[in-house]
BAKE-450997 format. One record per residue (C-alpha): chain; x, y, z. Coordinates in nm, 3 decimals, m for minus. Layout:
BEGIN
  chaine        u        v        w
       A        X        Y        Z
...
***
This chain:
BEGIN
  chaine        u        v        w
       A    0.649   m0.398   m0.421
       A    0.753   m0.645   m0.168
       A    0.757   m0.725    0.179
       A    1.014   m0.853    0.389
       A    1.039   m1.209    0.500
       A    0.933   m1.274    0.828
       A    1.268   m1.273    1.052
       A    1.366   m0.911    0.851
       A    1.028   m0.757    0.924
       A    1.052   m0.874    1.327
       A    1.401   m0.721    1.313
       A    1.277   m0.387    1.147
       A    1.014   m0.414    1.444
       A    1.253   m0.478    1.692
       A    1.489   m0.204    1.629
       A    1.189    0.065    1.561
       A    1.314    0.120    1.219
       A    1.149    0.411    1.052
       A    1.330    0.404    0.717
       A    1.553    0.140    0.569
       A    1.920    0.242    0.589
       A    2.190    0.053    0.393
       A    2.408   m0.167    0.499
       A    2.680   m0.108    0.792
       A    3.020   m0.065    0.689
       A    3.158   m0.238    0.981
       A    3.032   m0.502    1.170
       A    2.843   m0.442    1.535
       A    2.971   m0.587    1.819
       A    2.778   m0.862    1.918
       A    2.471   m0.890    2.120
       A    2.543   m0.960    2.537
       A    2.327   m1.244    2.680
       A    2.240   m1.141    3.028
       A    2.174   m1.379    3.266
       A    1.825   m1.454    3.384
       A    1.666   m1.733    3.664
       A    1.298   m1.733    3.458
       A    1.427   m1.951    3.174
       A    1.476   m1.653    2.889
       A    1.698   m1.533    2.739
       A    1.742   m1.148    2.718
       A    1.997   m1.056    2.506
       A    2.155   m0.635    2.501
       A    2.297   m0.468    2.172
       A    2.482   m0.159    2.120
       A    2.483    0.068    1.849
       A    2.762    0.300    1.885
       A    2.670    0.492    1.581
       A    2.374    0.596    1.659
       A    2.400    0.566    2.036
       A    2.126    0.361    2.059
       A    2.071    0.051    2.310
       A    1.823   m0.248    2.198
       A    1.709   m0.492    2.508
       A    1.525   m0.816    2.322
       A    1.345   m1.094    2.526
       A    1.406   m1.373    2.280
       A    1.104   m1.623    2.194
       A    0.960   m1.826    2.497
       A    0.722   m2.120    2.407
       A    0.370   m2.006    2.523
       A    0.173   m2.318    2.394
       A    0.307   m2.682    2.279
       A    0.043   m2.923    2.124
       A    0.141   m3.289    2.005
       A   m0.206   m3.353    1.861
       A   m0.165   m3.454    1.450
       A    0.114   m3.275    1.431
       A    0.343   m3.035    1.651
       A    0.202   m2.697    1.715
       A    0.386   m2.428    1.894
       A    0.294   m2.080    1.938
       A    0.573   m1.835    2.106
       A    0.587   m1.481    2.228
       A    0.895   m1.229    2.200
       A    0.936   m0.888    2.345
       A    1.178   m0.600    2.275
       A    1.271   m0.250    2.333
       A    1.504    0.061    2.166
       A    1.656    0.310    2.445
       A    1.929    0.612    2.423
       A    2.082    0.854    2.663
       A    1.892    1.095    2.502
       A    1.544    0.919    2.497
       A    1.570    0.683    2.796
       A    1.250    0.568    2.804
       A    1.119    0.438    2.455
       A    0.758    0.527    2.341
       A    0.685    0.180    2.248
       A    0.752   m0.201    2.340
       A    0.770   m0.470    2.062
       A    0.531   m0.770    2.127
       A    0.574   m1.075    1.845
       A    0.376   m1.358    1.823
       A    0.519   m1.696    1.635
       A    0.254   m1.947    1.510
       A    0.390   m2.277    1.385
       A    0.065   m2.460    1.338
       A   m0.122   m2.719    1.104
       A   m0.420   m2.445    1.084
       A   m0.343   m2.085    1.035
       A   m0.426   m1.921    1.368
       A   m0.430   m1.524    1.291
       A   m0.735   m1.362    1.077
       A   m0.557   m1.084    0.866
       A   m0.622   m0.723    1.026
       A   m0.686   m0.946    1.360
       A   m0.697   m0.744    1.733
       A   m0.491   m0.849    1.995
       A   m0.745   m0.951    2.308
       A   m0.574   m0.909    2.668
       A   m0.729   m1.031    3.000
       A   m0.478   m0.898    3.274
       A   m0.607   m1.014    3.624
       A   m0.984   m0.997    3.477
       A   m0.925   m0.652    3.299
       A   m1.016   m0.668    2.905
       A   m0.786   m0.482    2.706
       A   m0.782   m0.453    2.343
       A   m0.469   m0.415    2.093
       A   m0.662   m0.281    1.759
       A   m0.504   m0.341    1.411
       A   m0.352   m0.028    1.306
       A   m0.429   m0.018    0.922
       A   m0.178    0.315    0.878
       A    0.129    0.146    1.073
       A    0.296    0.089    0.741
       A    0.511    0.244    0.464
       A    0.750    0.223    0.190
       A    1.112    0.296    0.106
       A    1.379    0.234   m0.097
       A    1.704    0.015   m0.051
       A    2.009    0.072   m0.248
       A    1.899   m0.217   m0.439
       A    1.636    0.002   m0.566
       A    1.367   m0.263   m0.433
       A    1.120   m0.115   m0.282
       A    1.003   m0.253    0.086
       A    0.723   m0.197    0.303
       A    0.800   m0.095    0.660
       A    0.656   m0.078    0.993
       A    0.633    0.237    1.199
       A    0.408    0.236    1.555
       A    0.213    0.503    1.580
       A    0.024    0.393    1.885
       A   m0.057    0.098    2.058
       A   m0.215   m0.206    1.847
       A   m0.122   m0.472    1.604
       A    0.118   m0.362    1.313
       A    0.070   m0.692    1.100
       A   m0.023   m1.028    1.066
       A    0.164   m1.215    0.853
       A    0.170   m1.572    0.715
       A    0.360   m1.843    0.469
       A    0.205   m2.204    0.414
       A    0.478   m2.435    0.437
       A    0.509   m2.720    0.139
       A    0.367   m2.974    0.417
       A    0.137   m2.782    0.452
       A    0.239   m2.599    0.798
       A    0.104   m2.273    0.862
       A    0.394   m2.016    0.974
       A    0.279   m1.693    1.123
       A    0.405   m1.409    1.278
       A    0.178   m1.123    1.456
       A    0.354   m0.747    1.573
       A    0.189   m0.538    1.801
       A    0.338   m0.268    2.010
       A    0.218   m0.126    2.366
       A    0.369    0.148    2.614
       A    0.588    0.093    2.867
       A    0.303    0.156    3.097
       A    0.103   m0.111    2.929
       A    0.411   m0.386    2.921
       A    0.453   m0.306    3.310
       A    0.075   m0.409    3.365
       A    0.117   m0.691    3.170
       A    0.455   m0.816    3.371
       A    0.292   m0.707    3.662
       A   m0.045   m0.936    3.634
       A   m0.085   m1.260    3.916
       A   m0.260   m1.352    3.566
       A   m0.296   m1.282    3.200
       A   m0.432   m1.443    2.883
       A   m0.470   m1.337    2.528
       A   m0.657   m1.434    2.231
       A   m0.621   m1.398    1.898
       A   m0.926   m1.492    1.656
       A   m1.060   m1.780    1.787
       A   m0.695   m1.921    1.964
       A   m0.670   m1.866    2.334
       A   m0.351   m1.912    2.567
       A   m0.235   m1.830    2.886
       A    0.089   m1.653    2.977
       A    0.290   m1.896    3.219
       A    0.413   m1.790    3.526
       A    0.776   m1.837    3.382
       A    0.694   m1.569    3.087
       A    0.537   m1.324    3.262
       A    0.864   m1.313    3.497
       A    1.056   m1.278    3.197
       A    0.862   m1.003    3.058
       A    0.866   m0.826    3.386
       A    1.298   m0.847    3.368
       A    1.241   m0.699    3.029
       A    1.041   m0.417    3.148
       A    1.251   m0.391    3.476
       A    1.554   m0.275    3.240
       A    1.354    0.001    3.068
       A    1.575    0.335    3.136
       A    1.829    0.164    3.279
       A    2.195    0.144    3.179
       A    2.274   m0.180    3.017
***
């Protein structure tokens, strides 16, 4: 059994994928950038077979370090809506680590400080499962269950470069608190950052189009 590389399992995240369904016979019309005056980007897909709407807050730069080497660390958000369930049960939080030390412990919580409040994002050790492609390769996949971390993943570059990617998912309720904070920090193992001003305007856009039409 394998799992999927990084940018597969984010977009498996992204679109709440419960099972892995074969390829589309036609091709989906492409994603709508929507304009924004916080510096994201927040780009609007629609699936008209399955009626479905996804609303992504591509990656914004959280941290930048020119120290030995570059180190960035990065923070993308996403949602999946329908007429028929407006208001999704969960928001996609990702986490990219480009870094010369590996950042994330493996079954790592996600530490919040919103405006002085604590609030923890436990790894979820049951969030995955497998399935099949047509290839007959079998995959492991992501399904939230509640709010937490889904995985930590990471892949040591030849030059040594640690590449890592953390998935956690939180309620609508939860995103809007986080949007909604004058200030808010996270920490991950032993890494701390703050969320700029700029991000956390971003994030409250994202939330802002939650059971809206797109």
């Amino acid at each position: 059994m394998r799992r999927l590389p990084l940018l597969v399992l984010s977009s498996a995240l992204l679109l709440h994928v419960a099972v892995v369904t074969p390829a589309q016979k036609s091709p989906r019309p492409p994603a709508v950038t929507l304009p924004a005056k916080h510096g994201g980007t927040i780009l609007v897909e629609h699936n008209a077979e399955d009626g479905t709407t996804t609303v992504r807050l591509e990656a914004m730069l959280l941290l930048v370090e020119y120290a030995a080497a570059k180190s960035q660390l990065s923070l993308a958000a996403s949602f999946k809506q329908s007429e028929r369930a407006p208001t999704p049960e969960f928001v996609n939080l990702i986490l990219f680590s480009h870094s010369p030390k590996c950042r994330f412990p493996p079954q790592t919580s996600l530490h919040l400080l919103l405006d002085g409040a604590p609030l923890e994002l436990k790894f979820q050790p049951d969030s995955s499962t497998t399935a099949t492609l047509t290839t007959m390769e079998t995959v492991t996949v992501y399904v939230p269950k509640a709010e937490g971390v889904l995985w930590v993943q990471r892949e040591i570059e030849e030059s040594g470069v640690c590449t890592e990617s953390l998935a956690a998912t939180v309620t609508p309720r939860t995103l809007a608190k986080l949007a909604g904070s004058k200030s808010a920090a996270a920490k991950v193992g032993t890494t701390t950052f703050k969320l700029p001003a700029h991000t956390l305007a971003a994030l409250r856009d994202l939330a802002g189009r939650i059971n809206s039409k797109q």
